[in-house]
C-alpha positions as CSV (number, residue, x, y, z in Angstrom):
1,X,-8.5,10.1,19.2
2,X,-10.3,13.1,17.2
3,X,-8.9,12.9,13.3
4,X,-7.3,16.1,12.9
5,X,-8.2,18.6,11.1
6,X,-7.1,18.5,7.4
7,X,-4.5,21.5,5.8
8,X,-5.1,23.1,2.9
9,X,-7.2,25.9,1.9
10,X,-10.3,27.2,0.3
11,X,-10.9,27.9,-3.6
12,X,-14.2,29.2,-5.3
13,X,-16.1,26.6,-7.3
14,X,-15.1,28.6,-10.6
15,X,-11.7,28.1,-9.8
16,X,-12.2,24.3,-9.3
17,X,-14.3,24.0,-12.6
18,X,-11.4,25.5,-14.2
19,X,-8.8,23.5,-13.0
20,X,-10.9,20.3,-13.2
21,X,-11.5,21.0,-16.9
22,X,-7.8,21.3,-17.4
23,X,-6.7,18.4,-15.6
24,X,-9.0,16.4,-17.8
25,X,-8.6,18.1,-20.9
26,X,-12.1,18.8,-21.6
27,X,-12.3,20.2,-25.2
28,X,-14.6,23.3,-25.2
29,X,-17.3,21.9,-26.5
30,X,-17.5,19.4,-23.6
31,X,-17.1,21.8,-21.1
32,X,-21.1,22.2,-20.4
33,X,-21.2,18.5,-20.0
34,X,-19.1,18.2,-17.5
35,X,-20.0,21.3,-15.5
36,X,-23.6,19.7,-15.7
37,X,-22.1,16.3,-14.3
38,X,-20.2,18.3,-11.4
39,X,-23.3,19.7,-10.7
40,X,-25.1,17.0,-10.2
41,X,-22.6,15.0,-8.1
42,X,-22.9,18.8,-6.0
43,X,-26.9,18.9,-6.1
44,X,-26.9,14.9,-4.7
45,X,-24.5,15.6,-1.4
46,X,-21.3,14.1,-2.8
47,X,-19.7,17.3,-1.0
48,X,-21.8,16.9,2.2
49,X,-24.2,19.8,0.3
50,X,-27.5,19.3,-1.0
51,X,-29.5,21.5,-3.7
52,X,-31.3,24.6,-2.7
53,X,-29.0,25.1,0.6
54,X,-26.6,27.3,-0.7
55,X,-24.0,27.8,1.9
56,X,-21.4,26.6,0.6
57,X,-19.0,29.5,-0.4
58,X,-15.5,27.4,-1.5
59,X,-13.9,24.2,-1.9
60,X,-11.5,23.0,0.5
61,X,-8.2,21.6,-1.4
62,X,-7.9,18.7,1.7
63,X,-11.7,17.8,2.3
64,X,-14.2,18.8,-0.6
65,X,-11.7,18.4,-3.9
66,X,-10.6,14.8,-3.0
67,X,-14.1,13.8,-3.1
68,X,-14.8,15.9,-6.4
69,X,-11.6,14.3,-7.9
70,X,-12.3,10.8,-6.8
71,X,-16.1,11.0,-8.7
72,X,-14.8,12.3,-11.7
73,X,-12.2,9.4,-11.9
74,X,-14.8,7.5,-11.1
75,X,-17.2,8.9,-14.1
76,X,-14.0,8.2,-16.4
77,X,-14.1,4.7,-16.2
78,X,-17.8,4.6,-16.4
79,X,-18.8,3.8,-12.6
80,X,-22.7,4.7,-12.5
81,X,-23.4,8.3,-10.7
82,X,-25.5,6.7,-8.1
83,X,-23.1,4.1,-7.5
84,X,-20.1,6.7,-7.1
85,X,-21.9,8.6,-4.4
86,X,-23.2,5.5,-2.7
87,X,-19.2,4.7,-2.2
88,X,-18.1,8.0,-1.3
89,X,-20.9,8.2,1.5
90,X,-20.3,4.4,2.7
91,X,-16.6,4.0,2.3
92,X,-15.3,7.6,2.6
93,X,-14.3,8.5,6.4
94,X,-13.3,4.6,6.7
95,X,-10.5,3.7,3.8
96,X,-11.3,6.5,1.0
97,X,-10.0,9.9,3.3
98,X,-6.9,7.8,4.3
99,X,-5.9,6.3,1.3
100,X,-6.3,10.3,-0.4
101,X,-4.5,11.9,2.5
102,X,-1.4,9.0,2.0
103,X,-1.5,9.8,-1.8
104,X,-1.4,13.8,-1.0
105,X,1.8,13.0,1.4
106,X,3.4,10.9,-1.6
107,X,2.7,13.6,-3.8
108,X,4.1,16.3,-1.6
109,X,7.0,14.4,-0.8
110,X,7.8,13.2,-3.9
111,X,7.6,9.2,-2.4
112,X,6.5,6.4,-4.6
113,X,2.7,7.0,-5.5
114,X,0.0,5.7,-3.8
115,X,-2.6,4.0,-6.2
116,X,-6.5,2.9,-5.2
117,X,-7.8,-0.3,-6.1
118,X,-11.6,-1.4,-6.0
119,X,-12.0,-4.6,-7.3
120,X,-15.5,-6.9,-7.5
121,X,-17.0,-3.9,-9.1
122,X,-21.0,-5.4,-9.6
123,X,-23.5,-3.4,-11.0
124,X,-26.0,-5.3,-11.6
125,X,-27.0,-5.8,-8.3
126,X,-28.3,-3.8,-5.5
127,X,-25.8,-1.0,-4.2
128,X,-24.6,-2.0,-0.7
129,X,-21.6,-4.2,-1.3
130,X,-21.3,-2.9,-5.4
131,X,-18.0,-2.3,-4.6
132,X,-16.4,-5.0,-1.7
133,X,-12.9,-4.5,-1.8
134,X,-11.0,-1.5,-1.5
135,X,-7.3,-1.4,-1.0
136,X,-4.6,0.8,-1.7
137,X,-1.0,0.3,-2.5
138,X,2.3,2.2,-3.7
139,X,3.7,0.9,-7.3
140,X,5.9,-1.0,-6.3
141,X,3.5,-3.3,-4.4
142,X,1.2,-3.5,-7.3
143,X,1.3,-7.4,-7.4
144,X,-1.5,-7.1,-4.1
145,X,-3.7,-6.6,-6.9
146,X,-3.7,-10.2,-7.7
147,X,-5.2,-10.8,-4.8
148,X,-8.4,-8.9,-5.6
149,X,-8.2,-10.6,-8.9
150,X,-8.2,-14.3,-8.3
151,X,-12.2,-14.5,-8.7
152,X,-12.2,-16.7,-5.7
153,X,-13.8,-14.5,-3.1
154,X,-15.0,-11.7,-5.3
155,X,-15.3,-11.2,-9.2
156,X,-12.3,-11.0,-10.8
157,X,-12.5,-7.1,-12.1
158,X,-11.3,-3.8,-10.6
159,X,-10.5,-0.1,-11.7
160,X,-6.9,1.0,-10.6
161,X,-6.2,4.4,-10.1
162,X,-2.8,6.1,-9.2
163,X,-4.0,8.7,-6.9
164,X,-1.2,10.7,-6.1
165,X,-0.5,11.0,-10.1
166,X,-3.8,12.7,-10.4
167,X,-3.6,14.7,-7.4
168,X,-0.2,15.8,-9.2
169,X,-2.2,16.9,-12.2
170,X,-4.7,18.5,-10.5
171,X,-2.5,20.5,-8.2
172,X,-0.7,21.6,-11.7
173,X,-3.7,22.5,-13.1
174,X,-5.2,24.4,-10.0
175,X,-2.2,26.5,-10.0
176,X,-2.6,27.9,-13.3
177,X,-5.7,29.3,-12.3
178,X,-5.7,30.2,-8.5
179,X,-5.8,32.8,-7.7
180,X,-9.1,34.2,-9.7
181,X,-11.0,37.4,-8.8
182,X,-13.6,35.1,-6.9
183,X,-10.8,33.5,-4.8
184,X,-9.8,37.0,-3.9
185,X,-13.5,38.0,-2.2
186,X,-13.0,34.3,-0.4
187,X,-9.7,35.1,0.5
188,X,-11.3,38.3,2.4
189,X,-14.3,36.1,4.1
190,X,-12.6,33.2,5.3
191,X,-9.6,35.9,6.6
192,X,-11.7,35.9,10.1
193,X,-12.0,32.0,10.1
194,X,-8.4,30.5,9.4
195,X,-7.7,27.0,8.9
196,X,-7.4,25.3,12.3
197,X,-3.9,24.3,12.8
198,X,-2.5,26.7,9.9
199,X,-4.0,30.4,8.1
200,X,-4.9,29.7,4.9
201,X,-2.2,31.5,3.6
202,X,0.4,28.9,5.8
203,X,-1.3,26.5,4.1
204,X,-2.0,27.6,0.6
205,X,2.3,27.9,0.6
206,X,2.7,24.6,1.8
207,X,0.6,23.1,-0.5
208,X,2.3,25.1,-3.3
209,X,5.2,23.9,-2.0
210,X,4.6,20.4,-2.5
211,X,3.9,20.5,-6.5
């Protein structure tokens, strides 16, 4: 069966900076920093992009932003670049989609979060199978962790992050920005290309609706 085709809709990258910077409270004199490590992540085809092709005209809030979000957690708790974009290009369509799209639904629903776990995190090693384990669970299940922890059939050490809780922000942060001038002229060019399944507009209230 074809996966669907995910809701949502489609913000300029000036928009997203914006709203990233918030969500993170990046002080301003951080703020080039971080646009350089977005960048990056951009230039090395964390978004399915690479440099020079320049085609990309937004940022869809259900495919390209999860991503985005995911490697800047990622970069928070000091997970190597090239070890951040080797997961999101091994892992992402198999666990990592899923576990962001049940996090979104918690979110929007106002259910019990959904947190990501990757546990046996090894640097020091070559990339394939850096990260082994990756699970996801809802707060109240949190004990699975222990699980990933016992050192038995991986190293006992993980990063935890409570996905819909930072999807939360970011939404809240997005919507204190959106829309901008530059998400105006997008508005107009994706106008002959809706969202399948919804028009932008369908879907930019929905997701507003689920803050």
């Amino acid at each position: 069966m074809a996966t669907p085709e995910p809701t949502g809709f489609t913000v300029s990258l000036a928009t997203v900076e914006r709203a990233l910077l918030r969500m993170h409270d990046v002080k301003p004199n951080h703020e080039e920093a971080w646009r350089s490590r977005i960048n990056f992540l951009r230039r090395e085809g964390l978004l399915g992009e690479r440099q020079g092709s320049g085609r990309r005209i937004g940022y869809h809030t259900a495919d390209h932003l999860p991503k985005l979000i995911l490697a800047l957690e990622l970069a928070q708790a000091a997970i190597a670049p090239q070890m951040i974009l080797s997961l999101v290009e091994r892992h992402w369509k198999s666990r990592l989609e899923t576990i962001f799209s049940e996090a979104e639904e918690a979110r929007a629903k106002g259910t019990s979060d959904v947190l990501l776990a990757l546990a046996g995190i090894t640097e020091m090693v070559e990339r394939e199978g850096a990260i082994p384990v990756i699970v996801s669970m809802t707060a109240e299940r949190i004990n699975v962790l222990r699980m990933a922890l016992d050192d038995r059939s991986v190293p006992g050490r993980a990063v935890l992050i409570n996905v819909s809780a930072r999807l939360r922000r970011f939404h809240h942060a997005l919507s204190e920005f959106y829309p901008q001038p530059e998400d105006h002229a997008l508005d107009k060019r994706m106008a002959a290309k809706p969202i399948k399944g919804a028009t932008a507009v369908n879907a930019r209230q929905r997701s507003r609706a689920g803050k």
